[in-house]
C-alpha angles and dihedrals in degrees: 000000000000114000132177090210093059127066104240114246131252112010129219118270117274139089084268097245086112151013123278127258133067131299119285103259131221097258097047087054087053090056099039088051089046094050091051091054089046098039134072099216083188095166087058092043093054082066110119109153129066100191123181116199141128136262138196134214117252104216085038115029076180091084118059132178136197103228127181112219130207118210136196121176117231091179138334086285119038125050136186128219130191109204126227138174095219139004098231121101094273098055112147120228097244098164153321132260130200111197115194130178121263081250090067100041092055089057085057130105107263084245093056096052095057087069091061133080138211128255099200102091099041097056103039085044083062085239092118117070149159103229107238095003117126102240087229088068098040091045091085094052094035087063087055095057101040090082091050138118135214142213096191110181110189105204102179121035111204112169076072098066105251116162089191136034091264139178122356123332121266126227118233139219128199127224124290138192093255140099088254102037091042113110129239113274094228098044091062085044093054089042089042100053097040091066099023111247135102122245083211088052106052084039088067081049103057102044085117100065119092138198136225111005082218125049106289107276105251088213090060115081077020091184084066093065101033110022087241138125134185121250113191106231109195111217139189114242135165117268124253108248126203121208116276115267104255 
């Protein structure tokens, strides 16, 4: 069955680039254009963050990803993200990601927390940026988010080639101050000079943030304690059955 751990088999028919399937036509953009002047869309529209980080495989730290996320706050302690590979108009959906407070994790079963990640390093390490956004207006917020926690799902790999979202979501890590969390030189220089700043120098800016107002949670980056990560299986099971209607 399905794993997150194994590359799927065959894959559809294309060069890759891009998705399968034939070219929107005129009539579908009419309609589309049509459904956005008559709809709310209130959930995209509580979207209020463009964040660009990276982000690490669970089951292969080997393989790391830039990935833009867009945030919306459902309270002061619990945040949404939808995931993307790239903030043009052609950005494909790759995951999601849930962000909660230090205060809420902490509330959490030990087995749950070893599926969530911490913020700290990320965003002191100037990894961690809103796009455009002057880093004296983003510090604040930046100082929020530094205690936080994170439940990141990739559903569609795609460094691995994936035309489709295909097989089981991945878990995903984020970078860490050490020889195996630490990403890719060449991944933060391509990220840095596409939007102008420098990852070393926001680092020098943000000395003063701090993490966790409580020691850093062991259950949380388990790999760094254990050397483990979590690979998704999928596996046939019998259905639940209710009772038949009378």
């Amino acid at each position: 069955m399905a794993s997150s751990d194994e590359a799927p088999g065959a894959m559809p028919p294309g060069d890759g680039s891009v998705p399968p399937g034939k070219s929107m036509t005129i009539g579908q953009h009419v309609i589309d254009k049509g459904a956005q002047l008559m709809q709310s869309l209130k959930p995209i529209k509580q979207m209020s963050q463009h964040v660009c980080t990276f982000a690490m495989y669970s089951h292969d730290i080997t393989r790391q990803i830039e990935t833009h996320h867009y945030v919306s706050r459902v309270n002061q302690d619990f945040l949404q993200c939808a995931v993307y590979d790239s903030d043009d108009s052609k950005g494909r959906l790759i995951g999601i990601e849930y962000i909660i407070s230090d205060r809420i994790f902490e509330t959490l079963p030990a087995e749950e927390q070893k599926l969530w990640h911490s913020h700290e390093y990320e965003i002191i390490a100037g990894l961690w940026v809103n796009p455009k956004v002057p880093e004296m207006v983003q510090k604040q917020e930046l100082k929020n988010l530094a205690p936080t926690y994170g439940k990141f799902w990739c559903t569609w790999q795609l460094d691995r080639g994936d035309r489709l979202p295909l097989g089981a979501p991945a878990l995903m890590m984020s970078p860490q101050g050490v020889n195996l969390g630490m990403v890719a030189p060449e991944l933060v220089k391509k990220r840095d000079e596409k939007y102008g700043i420098s990852s070393k120098d926001l680092e020098k800016t943000r000395a003063d943030i701090a993490g966790p107002k409580t020691t850093m949670n062991p259950y949380a980056n388990y790999w760094m304690q254990t050397g483990k990560g979590f690979a998704i299986d999928v596996e046939l099971t019998d259905m639940k059955k209710t009772a038949p209607f009378p």
